[in-house]
C-alpha positions in Angstrom: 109.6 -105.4 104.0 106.9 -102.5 103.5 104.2 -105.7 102.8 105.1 -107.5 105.8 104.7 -104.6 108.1 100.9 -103.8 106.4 100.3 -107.3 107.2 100.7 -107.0 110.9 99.4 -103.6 111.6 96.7 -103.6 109.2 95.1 -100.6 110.8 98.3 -98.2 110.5 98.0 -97.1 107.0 94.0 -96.2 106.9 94.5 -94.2 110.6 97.9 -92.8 109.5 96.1 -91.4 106.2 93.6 -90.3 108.3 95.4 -88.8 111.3 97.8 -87.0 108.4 94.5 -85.5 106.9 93.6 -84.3 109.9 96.4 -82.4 110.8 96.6 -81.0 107.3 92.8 -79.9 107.5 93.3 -78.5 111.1 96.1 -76.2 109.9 94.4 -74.7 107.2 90.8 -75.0 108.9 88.8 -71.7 108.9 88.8 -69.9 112.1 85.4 -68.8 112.7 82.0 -67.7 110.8 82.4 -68.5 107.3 81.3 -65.9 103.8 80.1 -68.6 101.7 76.9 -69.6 101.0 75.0 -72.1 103.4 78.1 -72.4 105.6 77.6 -69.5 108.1 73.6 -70.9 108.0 75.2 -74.0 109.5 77.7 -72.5 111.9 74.4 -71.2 113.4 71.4 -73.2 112.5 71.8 -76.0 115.8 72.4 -72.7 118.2 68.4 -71.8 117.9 67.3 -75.3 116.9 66.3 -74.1 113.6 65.0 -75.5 110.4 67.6 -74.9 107.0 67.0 -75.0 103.8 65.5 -78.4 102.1 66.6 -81.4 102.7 66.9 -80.6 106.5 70.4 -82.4 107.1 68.8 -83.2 110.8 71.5 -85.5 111.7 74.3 -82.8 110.4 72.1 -80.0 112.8 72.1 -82.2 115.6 75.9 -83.6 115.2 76.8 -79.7 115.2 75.2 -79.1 118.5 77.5 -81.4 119.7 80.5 -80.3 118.5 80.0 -76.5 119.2 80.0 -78.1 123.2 83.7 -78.6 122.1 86.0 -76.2 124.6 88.1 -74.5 121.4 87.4 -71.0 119.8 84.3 -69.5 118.8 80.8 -71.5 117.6 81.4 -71.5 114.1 84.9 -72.7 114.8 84.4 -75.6 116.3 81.7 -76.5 113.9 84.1 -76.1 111.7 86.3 -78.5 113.1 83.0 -81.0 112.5 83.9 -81.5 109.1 87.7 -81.5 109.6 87.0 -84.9 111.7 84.3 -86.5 109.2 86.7 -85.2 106.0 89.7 -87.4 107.6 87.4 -90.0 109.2 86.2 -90.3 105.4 89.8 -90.4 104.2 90.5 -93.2 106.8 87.7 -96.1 105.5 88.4 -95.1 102.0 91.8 -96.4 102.7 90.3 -100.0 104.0 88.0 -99.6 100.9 90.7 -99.0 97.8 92.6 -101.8 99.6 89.8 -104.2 99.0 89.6 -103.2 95.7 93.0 -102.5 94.6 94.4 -105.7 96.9 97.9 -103.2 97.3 97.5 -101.2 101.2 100.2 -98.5 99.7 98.0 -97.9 96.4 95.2 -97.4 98.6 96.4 -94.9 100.9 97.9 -93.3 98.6 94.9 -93.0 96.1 92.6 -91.7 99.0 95.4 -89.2 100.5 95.2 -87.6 96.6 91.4 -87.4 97.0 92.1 -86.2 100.6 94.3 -83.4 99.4 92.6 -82.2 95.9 90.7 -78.8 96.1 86.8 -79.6 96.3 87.4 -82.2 99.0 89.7 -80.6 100.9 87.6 -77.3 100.5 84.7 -79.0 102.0 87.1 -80.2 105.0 87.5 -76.8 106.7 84.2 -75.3 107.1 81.2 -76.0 108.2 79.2 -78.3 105.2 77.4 -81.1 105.1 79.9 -83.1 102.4 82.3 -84.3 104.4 79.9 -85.7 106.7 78.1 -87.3 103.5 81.6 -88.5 102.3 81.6 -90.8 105.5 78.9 -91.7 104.7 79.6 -93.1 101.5 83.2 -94.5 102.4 81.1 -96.4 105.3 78.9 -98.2 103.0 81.1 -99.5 100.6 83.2 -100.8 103.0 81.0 -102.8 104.5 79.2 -104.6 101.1 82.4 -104.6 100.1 83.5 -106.4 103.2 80.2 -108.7 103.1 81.3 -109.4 99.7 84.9 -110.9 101.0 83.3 -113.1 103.1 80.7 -115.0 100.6 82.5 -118.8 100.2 81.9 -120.5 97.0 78.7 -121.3 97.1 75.0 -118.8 97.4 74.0 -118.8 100.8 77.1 -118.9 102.1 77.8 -115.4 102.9 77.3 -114.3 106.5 74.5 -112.1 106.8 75.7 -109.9 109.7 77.6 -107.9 108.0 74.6 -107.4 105.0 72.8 -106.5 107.8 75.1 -103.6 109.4 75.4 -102.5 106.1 71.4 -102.1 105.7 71.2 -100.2 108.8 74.0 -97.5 108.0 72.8 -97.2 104.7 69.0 -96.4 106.1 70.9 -93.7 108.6 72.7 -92.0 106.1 69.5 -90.9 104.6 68.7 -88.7 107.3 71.9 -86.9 106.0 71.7 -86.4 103.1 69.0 -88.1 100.3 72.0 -88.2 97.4 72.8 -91.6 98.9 69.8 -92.7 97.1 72.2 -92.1 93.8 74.4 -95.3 95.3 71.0 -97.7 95.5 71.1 -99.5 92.0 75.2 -100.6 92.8 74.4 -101.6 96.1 71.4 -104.2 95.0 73.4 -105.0 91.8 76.0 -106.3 94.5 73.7 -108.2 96.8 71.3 -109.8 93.9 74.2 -110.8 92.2 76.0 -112.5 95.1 73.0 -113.6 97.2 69.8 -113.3 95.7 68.1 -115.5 98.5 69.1 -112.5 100.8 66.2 -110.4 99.4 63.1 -113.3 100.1 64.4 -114.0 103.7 62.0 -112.4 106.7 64.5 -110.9 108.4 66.4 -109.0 105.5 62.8 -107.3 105.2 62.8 -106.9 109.2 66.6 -105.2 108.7 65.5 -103.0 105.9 62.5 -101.7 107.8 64.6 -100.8 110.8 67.5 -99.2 108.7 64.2 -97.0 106.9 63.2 -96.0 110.6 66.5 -95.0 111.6 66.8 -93.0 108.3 63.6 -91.3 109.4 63.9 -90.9 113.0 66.4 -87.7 113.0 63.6 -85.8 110.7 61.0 -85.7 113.8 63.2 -82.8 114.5 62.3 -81.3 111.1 58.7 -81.7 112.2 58.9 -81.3 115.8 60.4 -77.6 114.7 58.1 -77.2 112.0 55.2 -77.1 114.7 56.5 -75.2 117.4 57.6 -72.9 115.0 61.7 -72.4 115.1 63.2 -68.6 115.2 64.9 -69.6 112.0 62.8 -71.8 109.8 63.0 -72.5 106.2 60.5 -74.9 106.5 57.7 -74.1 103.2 54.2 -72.6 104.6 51.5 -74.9 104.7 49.9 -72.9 101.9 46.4 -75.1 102.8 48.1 -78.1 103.0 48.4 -80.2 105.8 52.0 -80.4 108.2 52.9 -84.0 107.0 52.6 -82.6 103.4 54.7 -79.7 103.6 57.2 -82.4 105.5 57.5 -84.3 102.1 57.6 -81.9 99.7 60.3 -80.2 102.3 62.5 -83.4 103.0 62.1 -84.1 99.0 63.9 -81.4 97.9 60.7 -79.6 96.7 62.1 -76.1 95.9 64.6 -77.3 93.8 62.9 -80.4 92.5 62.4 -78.6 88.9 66.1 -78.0 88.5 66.8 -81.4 89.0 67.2 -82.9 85.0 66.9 -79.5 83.9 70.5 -79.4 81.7 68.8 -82.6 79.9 66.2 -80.8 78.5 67.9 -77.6 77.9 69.3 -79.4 74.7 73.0 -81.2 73.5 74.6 -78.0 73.7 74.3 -77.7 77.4 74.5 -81.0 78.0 77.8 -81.4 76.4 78.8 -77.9 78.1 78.1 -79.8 81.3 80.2 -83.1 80.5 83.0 -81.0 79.6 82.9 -79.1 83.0 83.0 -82.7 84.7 85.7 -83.7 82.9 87.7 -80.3 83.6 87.1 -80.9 87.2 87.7 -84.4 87.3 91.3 -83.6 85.9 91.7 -80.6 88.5 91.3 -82.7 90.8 93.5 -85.9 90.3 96.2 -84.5 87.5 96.1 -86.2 84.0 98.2 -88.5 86.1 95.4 -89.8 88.1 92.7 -90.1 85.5 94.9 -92.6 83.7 96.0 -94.2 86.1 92.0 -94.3 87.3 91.0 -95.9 83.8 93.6 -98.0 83.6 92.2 -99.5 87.0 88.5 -99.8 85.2 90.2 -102.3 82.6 92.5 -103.7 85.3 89.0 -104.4 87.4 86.7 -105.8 84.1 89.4 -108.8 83.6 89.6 -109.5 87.1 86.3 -108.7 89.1 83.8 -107.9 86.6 80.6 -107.6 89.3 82.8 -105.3 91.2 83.6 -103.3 87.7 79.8 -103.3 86.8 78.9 -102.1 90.5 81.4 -99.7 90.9 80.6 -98.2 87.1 77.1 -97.8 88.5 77.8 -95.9 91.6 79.7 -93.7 89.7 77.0 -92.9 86.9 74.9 -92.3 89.4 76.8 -89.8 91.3 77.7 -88.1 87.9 74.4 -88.2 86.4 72.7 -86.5 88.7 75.1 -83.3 89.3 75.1 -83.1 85.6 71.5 -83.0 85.1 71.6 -80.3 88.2 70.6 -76.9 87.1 72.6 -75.2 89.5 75.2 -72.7 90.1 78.3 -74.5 91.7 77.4 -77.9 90.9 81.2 -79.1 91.9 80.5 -80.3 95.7 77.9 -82.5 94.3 80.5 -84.7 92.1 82.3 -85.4 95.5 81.2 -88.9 95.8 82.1 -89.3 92.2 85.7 -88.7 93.3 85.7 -91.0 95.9 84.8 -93.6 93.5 87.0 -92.5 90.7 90.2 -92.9 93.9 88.7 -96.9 94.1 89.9 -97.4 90.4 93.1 -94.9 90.8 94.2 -97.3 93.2 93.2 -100.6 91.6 95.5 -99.3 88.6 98.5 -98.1 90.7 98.4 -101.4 92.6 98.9 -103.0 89.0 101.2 -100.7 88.5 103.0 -101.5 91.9 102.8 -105.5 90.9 104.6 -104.9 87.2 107.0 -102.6 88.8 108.8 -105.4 91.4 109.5 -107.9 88.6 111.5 -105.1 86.9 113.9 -104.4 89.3 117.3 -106.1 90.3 117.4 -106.1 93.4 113.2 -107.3 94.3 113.7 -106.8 98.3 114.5 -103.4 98.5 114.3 -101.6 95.1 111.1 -102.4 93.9 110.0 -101.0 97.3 111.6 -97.7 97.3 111.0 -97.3 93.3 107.0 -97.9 94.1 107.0 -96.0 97.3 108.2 -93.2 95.6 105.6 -92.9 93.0 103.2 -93.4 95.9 104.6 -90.1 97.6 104.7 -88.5 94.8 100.9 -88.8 93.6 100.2 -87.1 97.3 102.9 -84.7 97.7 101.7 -82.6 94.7 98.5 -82.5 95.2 99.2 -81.5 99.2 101.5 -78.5 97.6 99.5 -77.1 95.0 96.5 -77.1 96.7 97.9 -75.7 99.8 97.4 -71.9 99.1 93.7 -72.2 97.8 92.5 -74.5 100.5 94.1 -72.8 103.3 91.7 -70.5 105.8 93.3 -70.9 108.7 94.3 -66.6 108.0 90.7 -65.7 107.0 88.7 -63.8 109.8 87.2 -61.4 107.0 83.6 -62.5 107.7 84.0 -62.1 111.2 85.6 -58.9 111.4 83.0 -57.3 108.7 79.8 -58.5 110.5 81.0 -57.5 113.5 82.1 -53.7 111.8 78.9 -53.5 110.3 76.9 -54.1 113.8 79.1 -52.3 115.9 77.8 -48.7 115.7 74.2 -49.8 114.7 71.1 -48.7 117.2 69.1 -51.5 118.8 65.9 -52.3 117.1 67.3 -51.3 113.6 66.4 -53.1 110.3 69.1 -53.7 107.7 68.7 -54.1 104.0 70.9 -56.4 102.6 69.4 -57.1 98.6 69.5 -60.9 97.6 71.2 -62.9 96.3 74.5 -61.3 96.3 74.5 -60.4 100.1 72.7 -63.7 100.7 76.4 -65.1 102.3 76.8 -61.7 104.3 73.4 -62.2 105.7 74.3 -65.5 107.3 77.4 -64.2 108.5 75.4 -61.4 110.6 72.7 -64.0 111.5 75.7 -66.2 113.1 76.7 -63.1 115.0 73.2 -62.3 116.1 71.8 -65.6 116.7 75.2 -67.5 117.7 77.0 -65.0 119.5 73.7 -63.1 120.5 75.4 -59.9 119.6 72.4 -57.3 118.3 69.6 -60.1 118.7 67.0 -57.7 118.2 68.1 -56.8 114.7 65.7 -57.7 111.8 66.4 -57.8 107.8 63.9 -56.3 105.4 63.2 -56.3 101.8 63.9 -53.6 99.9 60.4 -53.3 98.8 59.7 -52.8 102.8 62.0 -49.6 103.1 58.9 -46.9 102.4 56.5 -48.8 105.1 59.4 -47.9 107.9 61.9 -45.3 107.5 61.1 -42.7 110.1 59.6 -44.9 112.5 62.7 -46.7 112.8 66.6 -46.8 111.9 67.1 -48.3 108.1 70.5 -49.5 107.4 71.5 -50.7 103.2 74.4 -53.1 102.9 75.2 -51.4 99.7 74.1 -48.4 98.2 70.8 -48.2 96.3 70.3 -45.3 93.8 66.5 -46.0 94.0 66.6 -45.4 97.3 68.4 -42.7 97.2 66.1 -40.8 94.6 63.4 -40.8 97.8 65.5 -40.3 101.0 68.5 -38.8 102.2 70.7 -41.9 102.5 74.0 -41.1 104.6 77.1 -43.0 104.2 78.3 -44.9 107.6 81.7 -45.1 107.6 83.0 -48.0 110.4 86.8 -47.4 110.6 86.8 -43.8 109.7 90.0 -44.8 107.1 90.2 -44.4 103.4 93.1 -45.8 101.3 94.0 -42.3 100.2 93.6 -40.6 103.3 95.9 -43.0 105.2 98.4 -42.9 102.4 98.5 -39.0 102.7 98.7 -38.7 106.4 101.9 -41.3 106.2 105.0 -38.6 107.5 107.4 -38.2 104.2 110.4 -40.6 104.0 109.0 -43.8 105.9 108.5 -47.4 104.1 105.4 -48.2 103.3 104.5 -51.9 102.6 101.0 -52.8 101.2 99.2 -56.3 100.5 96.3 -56.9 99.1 93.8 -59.5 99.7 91.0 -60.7 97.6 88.4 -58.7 95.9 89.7 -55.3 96.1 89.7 -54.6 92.6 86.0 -55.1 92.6 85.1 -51.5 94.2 88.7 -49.9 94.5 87.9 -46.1 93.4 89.8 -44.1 91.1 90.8 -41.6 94.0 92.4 -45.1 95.7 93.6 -46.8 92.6 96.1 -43.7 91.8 97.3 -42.7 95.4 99.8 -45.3 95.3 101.5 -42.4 93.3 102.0 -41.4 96.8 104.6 -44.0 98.1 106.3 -44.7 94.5 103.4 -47.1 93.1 102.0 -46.7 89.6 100.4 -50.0 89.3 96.7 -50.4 89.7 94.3 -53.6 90.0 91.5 -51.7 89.6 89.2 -53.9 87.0 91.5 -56.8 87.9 89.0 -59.7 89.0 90.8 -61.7 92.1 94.2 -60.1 91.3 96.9 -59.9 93.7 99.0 -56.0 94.1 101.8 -56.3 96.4 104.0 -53.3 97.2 107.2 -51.6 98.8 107.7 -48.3 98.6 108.9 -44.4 100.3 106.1 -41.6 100.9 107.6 -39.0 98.6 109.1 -41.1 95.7 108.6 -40.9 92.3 105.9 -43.0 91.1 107.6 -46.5 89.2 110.3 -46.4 92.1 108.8 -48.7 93.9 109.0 -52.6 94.5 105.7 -53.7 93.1 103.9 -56.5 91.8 100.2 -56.9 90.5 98.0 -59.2 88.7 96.4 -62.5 88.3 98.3 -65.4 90.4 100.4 -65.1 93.6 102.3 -62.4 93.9 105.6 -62.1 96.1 108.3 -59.3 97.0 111.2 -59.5 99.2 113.6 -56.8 100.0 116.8 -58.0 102.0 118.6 -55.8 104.6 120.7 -53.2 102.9 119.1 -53.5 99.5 118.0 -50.4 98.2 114.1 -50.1 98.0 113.5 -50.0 93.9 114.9 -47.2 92.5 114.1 -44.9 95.7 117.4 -44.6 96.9 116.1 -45.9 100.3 118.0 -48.4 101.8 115.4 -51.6 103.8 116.7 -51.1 107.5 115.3 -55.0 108.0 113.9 -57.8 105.3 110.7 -56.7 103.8 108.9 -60.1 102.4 105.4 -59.3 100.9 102.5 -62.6 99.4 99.9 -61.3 98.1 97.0 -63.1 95.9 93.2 -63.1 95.3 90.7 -65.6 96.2 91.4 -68.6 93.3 95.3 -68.2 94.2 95.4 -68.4 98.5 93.4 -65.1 99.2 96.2 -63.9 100.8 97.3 -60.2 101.8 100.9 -60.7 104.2 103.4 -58.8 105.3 106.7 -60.2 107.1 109.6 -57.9 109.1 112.3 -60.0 109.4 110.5 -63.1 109.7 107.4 -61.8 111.8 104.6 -61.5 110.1 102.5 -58.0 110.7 99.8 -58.2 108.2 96.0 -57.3 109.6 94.9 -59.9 107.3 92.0 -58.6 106.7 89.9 -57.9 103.0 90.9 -55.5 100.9 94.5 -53.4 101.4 96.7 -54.4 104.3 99.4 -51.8 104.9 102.5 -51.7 106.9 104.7 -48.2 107.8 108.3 -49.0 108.8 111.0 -46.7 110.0 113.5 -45.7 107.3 115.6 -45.4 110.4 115.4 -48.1 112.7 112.7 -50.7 110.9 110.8 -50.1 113.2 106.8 -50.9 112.7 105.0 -47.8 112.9 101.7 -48.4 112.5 99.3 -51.0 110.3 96.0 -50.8 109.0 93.7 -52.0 106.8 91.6 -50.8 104.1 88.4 -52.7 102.9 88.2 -51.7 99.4 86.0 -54.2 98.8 82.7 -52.5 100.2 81.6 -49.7 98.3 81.4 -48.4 94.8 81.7 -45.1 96.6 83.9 -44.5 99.4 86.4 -46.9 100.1 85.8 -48.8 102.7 82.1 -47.9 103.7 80.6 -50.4 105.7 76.8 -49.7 105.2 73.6 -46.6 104.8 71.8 -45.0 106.9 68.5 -44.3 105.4 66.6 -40.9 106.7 63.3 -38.5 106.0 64.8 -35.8 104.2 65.2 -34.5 101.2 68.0 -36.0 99.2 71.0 -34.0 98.1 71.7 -32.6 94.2 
C-alpha cells in the first residue's frame, strides 16, 4: 500500500522530509545575533557590503541580503532563517538522492531525516553559516549525475547530455560558495569517464564547462569590486606590493590558512590517528552505532550491485574526510558535514536491503511487512529528533543580544573598546552586528591592547574584561550595567518568600566565592563554582537553613518540580502553586527556566535566572537575572573604564 502511494506522488516524501525539517529547524532556530564564531560576522557582513574572512562566500553575502529584506524579527534573525530554508531544502534532494541509490523512497527519507536531525547538521540549520547553504549544494549535484546516470541506455553515447550539462553548470556555481566542492571533483569525473567517456572530447561539453567556470567566478567581482572601493568591513589581505588581482587569489584560495591545510599529516602517526579517532567518534554521534552499520552494510550491499556507484561514492567520501582530517584547525566538525551526507546515501542503500529481507519474513506480506519496516523507519528518526532536541535548540537564547546591547548602553559616543583576541573574538562580532546592523553606537571603534597608552585621556577606553597590566598604569574603574550582584539580590529578598533559581550556561566559569556561598541565604549549600558547563537548579525560603532546600547541580540536565501543597525540602514551607525548574549548561540545552504553574517566568538570560514567589499567594514577586559569567571580579560586570590616575593599593 505504502509503495503504491510513493509511486504516484513521488514528490511527497522528499518535500514532506523537507517541510518536517523545516518546521523542526524554525522552532528551535536562534532568534537573533549569534555568540559563536563567524556567525554574528555573517548576520552583518551583507548590511555594509563588506568583505569576510577568506574564501569570500560572495554568493552566501549576497543570498543574505536578500533574506534580511524578509518582513520577520531582527537582521540576524532572518538571516538566520537563510539557513533553516537551505538546511531543509538540502534535506529534501537528499531524499530524491538516497532513493536513487537505495531504490526504497522510505529508506531514503528516513536516512536523510537522521542526517536532518543529528547535532552538527542540525546545529548549522539555525544560525547564520555557510554549511547548510554548501549542503544544498552538494545534495544538488549528486542528484543530478546521479540522475544523468539513470538515463544512460545500454550503449556509450546514449546518455542524454542535458542533464550532464545542468549538472556542469551547478557544479561551476557552487564554487562561488564555497571551494570544498572541489573535494567532490575526482567522484564526479570518475562517474562521467566511466559512463560516457566521449562526453569529455565533444565541443560543447568544453563550451558547458567554460560557462559553469564563469558562473563560479561571476559572484567574486563582488570580492573585487569591494576590495577596490574599499568596504567599511574588509578582511580582504593588504596588497603588501602586490598587485589587486594577486591579493584576489591568494584571498579566494584560502591563503591565510593554506599552511594548516595537511598540517595533522605531517605532525606524525600520533596525531594522525588522534584525528581518525575523533572522526570516527563524531561519525557515531551523529548516526548511533545503529546507523554506522547499517551505513556499511549498504557499502557491501552497493559493491555487489553497482560497483561504479560504490567506487564513486567511496571517493566523494575520502575526499570530504581527507581533507578535514588533514585540517589543522580548532573545530574541524562542520567541515565533515558533507561526509555525513554521503555516509546517509549508504545508511539508506543498507536499510532498503534491510526493508527487502524484512517483507518475505512476514505472514501476512500486505500489511505487516509494512508496519514492521515503517517502524524501524520511525524509529531511526525519532531518536535522533529527541535526543538532539535540547542541544540544538536556540529558539530561548537572546544572551548575545541582550549583552551587546548591556555593554553599549551606558558607553559615550566616540569611545574605543578593548576586547583582547581570540577569546572575545565572537563578542566582538556580536557588537559589530549591533553597530553596523542595527546602527546602534556606529561611531564606536575597537583597539588593541597594545593601542591603550597612545589614547587614554584623549578619549573614553572601555576593556571587555579586566587586564592586570593595565591596571598596574591606570586607574581602571569597574562599569557595572545592571547594578545587581548575585549576593546582593539574594540579601535584599524580604525573609520567608520562595526563591527559585536557574542557571544557564557558563556561570561556573567566573561565579565568585562571595556568590558561590550566598545560596546559604535561601537554604542552598550546593555550588557549581569550577563546574565547566554544569547545570544548578534551586528551590528554596530566604531564612532556611542551608541543605533545606530543593536543589540540584552538576554536569547534564538538571530538573526540579515541587507540586502544590508539597512542602519545599525540609523548610517546612509549603509551594502555594507548582514550582518546575530545567536547568543545564551549554553541551546539555543551555538552558536556565522557571515555570509557575505551567507559565514559564525565567529571564533566560546567561548566568543565574531567579524567581521570588509569595509564600502566601504564589504570587511572582519579582525576577532577575544575574550574569555570572562576565567577570572574575564582580559578578556580573559588563566592562572597564580605563582613566589617568593613579591606580589604587
Amino acid at each position: 500500500m505504502f509503495s503504491r502511494i510513493a509511486d504516484h506522488h513521488r514528490a511527497i516524501l522528499p518535500l514532506g522530509a523537507a517541510m518536517a525539517a523545516l518546521v523542526v529547524y524554525w522552532h528551535t532556530l536562534l532568534p537573533t545575533v549569534s555568540a559563536w564564531g563567524d556567525s554574528a560576522k555573517f548576520q552583518y557582513i551583507a548590511q555594509v557590503w563588506g568583505i569576510p574572512h577568506p574564501t569570500g562566500y560572495p554568493l552566501y553575502i549576497l543570498l543574505t541580503r536578500l533574506s534580511s529584506l524578509l518582513p520577520w524579527g531582527d537582521i540576524a534573525y532572518r538571516v538566520n532563517l537563510l539557513s533553516a530554508f537551505c538546511g531543509a531544502a538540502a534535506v529534501g534532494v537528499l531524499v530524491l538522492v538516497a532513493n536513487r541509490v537505495s531504490r526504497d523512497r522510505w529508506a531514503a527519507t528516513a536516512a536523510a531525516l537522521m542526517v536532518a536531525f543529528s547535532p552538527i547538521f542540525w546545529s548549522q540549520a539555525v544560525i547564520a553559516e555557510v554549511y547548510a547553504l554548501n549542503a544544498l549544494w552538494v545534495t544538488l549535484c549528486f542528484y543530478l549525475i546521479l540522475r544523468w546516470r539513470s538515463q544512460r541506455g545500454s550503449s556509450p553515447g546514449s546518455a542524454p547530455l542535458g542533464t550532464l550539462y545542468a549538472f556542469v553548470l551547478v557544479y561551476g556555481l557552487s564554487f562561488s560558495h564555497h571551494l570544498s566542492m572541489v573535494l567532490l571533483l575526482p567522484a564526479f569525473v570518475f562517474w562521467v569517464v566511466w559512463h560516457e567517456p566521449r562526453a569529455l572530447a565533444r565541443p560543447g561539453s568544453w563550451l558547458v564547462g567554460l560557462l559553469g567556470i564563469g558562473l563560479g567566478l561571476l559572484p567574486y567581482s563582488y570580492i573585487l569590486l569591494r576590495a577596490a572601493q574599499g568596504a567599511v568591513y574588509s578582511e580582504f589581505p593588504p596588497l603588501a606590493g602586490r598587485s589587486l588581482l594577486e591579493a584576489f587569489g591568494d584571498y579566494v584560495t584560502g591563503g591565510q590558512f593554506r599552511g594548516a591545510f595537511f598540517a595533522t599529516f605531517h605532525s606524525g602517526p600520533a596525531a594522525l590517528l588522534s584525528r581518525v579517532q575523533f572522526f570516527a567518534d563524531l561519525l557515531m554521534h551523529q548516526f548511533g552505532w545503529w546507523g554506522v552499520g547499517l551505513g556499511l552494510l549498504g557499502l557491501i550491499v552497493l559493491w555487489g550491485r553497482d560497483r561504479a556507484l560504490a567506487v564513486g561514492l567511496g571517493l566523494a567520501f575520502l575526499g570530504e574526510t581527507v581533507f578535514p582530517l588533514g585540517y589543522d584547525i580548532i573545530d574541524p566538525e562542520v567541515y565533515f558535514i558533507p561526509s555525513f551526507l554521503i555516509w546517509a546515501l549508504l545508511v539508506a542503500s543498507g536499510l532498503g536491503w534491510l526493508g527487502q529481507r524484512l517483507r518475505p519474513l512476514a505472514r501476512w506480506r500486505r500489511f505487516v511487512p509494512g508496519l514492521l519496516f515503517g517502524a524501524v523507519c520511525m524509529a531511526l528518526v525519532v531518536l535522533p529528533l529527541i535526543n538532539n532536541w535540547f542541544a540544538a535548540d536556540q529558539s530561548h537564547n537572546w544572551s548575545a543580544r541582550r549583552w551587546a546591547k548591556s555593554f553599549l548602553h551606558d558607553i559615550e559616543p566616540d569611545a574605543l573598546l578593548v576586547l583582547p583576541q581570540p577569546y572575545f573574538y565572537s563578542q566582538k562580532q556580536a557588537l559589530l552586528y549591533m553597530m553596523l546592523a542595527e546602527g546602534i553606537k556606529p561611531d564606536l571603534e575597537f583597539i588593541q591592547p597594545a593601542e591603550i597608552d597612545n589614547w587614554v585621556g584623549r578619549r573614553a577606553v572601555y576593556l571587555a574584561v579586566w587586564m592586570p597590566e593595565v591596571a598596574q598604569r591606570y586607574r581602571v574603574q569597574p562599569v557595572d550595567s545592571s547594578d545587581v550582584t548575585l549576593a546582593g539580590f539574594l540579601e535584599r529578598v524580604p525573609e520567608g518568600t520562595i526563591v527559585a533559581a536557574a542557571v544557564k550556561d557558563e556561570a561556573s566559569l567566573s561565579l565568585s566565592d562571595e556568590a558561590a556561598a550566598a545560596w546559604q541565604l535561601v537554604g542552598g549549600q550546593a555550588s557549581v563554582k569550577g563546574c565547566f558547563r554544569c547545570g544548578h537548579a534551586l528551590i528554596g525560603v530566604k531564612g532556611a537553613s542551608s541543605g533545606a532546600a530543593r536543589e540540584a547541580a552538576g554536569r547534564g540536565l538538571q530538573s526540579l518540580v515541587v507540586q502544590a501543597g508539597d512542602e519545599i525540602g525540609t523548610t517546612g514551607v509549603r509551594a502555594p502553586l507548582e514550582i518546575a525548574l530545567r536547568s543545564a549548561g551549554f553541551d546539555d540545552g543551555n538552558l536556565g527556566e522557571i515555570w509557575l504553574d505551567g507559565r514559564q517566568v525565567s529571564p533566560q538570560h546567561r548566568g543565574y535566572n531567579v524567581a521570588v514567589v509569595s509564600t502566601d499567594d504564589g504570587q511572582l514577586m519579582t525576577t532577575a537575572y544575574v550574569d555570572t559569567f562576565v567577570s572574575d571580579l564582580v559578578d556580573n560586570v559588563r566592562k572597564y573604564r580605563v582613566e589617568l590616575g593613579e591606580p589604587p593599593d
